[in-house]
N, C-alpha and C positions, 0 to 999 in steps of 0.2 A: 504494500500500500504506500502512495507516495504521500509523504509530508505535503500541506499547503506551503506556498513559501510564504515567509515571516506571519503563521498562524498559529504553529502548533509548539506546544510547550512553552508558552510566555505565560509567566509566573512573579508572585512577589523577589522571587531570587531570578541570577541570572542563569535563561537557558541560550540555545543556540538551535538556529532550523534555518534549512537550505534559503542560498541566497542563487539568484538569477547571475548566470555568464554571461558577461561581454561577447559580442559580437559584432566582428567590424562589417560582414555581409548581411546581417539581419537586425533588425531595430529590434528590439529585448526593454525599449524602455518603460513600458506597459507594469513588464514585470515585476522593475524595480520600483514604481510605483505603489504596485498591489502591496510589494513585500510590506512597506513603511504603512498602505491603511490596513490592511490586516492586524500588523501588530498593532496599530492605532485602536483597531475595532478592539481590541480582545481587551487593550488596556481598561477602554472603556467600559466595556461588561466587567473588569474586575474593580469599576471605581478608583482607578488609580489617575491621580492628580498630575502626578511627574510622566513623564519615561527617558528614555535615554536611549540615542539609538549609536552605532559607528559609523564608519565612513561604509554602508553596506557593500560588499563587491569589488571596492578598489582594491584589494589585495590577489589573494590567490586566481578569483576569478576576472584578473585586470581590467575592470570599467574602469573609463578614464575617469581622473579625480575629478575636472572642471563639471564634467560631465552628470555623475554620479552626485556632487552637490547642487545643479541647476536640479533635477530631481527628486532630491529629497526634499529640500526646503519648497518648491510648491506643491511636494505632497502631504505635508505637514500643516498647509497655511488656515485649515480650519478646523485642524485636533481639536478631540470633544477633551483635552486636557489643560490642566492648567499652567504646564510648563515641557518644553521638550528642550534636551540638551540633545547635542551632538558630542560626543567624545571620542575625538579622534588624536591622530597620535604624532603628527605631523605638522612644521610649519606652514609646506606648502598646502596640506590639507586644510587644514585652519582657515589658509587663507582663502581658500574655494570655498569654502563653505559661509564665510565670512563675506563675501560679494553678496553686493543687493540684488 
């Protein structure tokens, strides 16, 4: 049975569930979206105020960074939460993510 990506096992602790690969012949940005309201959604069923997400996919699975942060932040832009951090690990990430 496949995992939903960014749906299954988000919990008061940290879990981990499949993230969307990069691909430079196919737009996959759909994906990366879903993953961020999925966990969005489930936060919200567990009443959690906060969440926290990474830079999803810029690692292993090489979404570009510029790229993977223009995505995240308007997937985020009307969380039913009260706060979302990004915590990422990098200057240059940082700084992508950091762009208006």
């Amino acid at each position: 049975m496949a995992c939903p990506l960014g749906g299954r096992g988000l919990s008061p602790a940290p879990r981990s569930w499949p993230n969307p690969v990069w691909s430079a012949t196919e737009d996959r940005s759909q994906l990366l979206t879903d993953c961020h309201h999925n966990a969005l959604r489930v936060a919200a069923g567990l009443q959690a105020r906060t969440i926290a997400f990474p830079a999803i996919s810029t690692g292993i699975y090489r979404w570009p960074v510029e790229d993977a942060a223009r995505i995240a932040r308007a997937a985020v832009e009307d969380a039913p939460v009260e706060l979302i951090r990004f915590v990422l690990f990098d200057q240059r990430t940082y700084d992508a993510f950091a762009r208006p």
